[in-house]
C-alpha positions in Angstrom: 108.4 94.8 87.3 105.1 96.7 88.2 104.7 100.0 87.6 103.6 103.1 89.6 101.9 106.0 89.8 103.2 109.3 92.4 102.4 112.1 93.8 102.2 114.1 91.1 99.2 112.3 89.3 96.5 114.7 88.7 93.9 112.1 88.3 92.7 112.8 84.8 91.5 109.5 84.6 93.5 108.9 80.9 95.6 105.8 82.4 92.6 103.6 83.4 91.0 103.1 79.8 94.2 101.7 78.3 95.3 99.3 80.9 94.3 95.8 79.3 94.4 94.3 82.8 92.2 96.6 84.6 94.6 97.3 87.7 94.2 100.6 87.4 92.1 101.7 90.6 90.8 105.6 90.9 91.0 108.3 93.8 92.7 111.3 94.5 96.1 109.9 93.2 95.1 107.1 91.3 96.8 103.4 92.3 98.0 100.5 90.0 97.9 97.1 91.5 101.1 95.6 91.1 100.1 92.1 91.8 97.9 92.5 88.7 100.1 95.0 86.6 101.7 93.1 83.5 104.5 96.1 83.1 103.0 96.6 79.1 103.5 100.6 79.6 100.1 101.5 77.8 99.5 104.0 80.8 102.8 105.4 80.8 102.2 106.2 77.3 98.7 108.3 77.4 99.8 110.1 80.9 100.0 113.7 80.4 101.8 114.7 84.0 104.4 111.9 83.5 103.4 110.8 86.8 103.7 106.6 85.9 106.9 104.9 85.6 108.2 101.6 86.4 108.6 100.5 90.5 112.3 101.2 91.3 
């Protein structure tokens, strides 16, 4: 299961770095492909607005 990022993202741009896959895309919410996502969590971890959690 992929994981995603809401609304509340304040794009900080910590997430990005740590994803090993690279699926992390920028903007003004940023995105994470969830064809590509491998559900490790390493963003989850590193986001400070708790805006990333797994796809319901």
């Amino acid at each position: 299961m992929a994981h995603i990022i809401d609304e509340t993202c304040i794009a900080c741009g910590s997430c990005q770095p740590e994803c090993p896959v690279e699926c992390i895309s920028e903007g003004e919410v940023y995105h994470i492909n969830a064809e590509e996502c491998i559900d490790c969590g390493a963003c989850v971890a590193v986001c400070p607005s708790d805006s990333i959690h797994p796809e319901d």
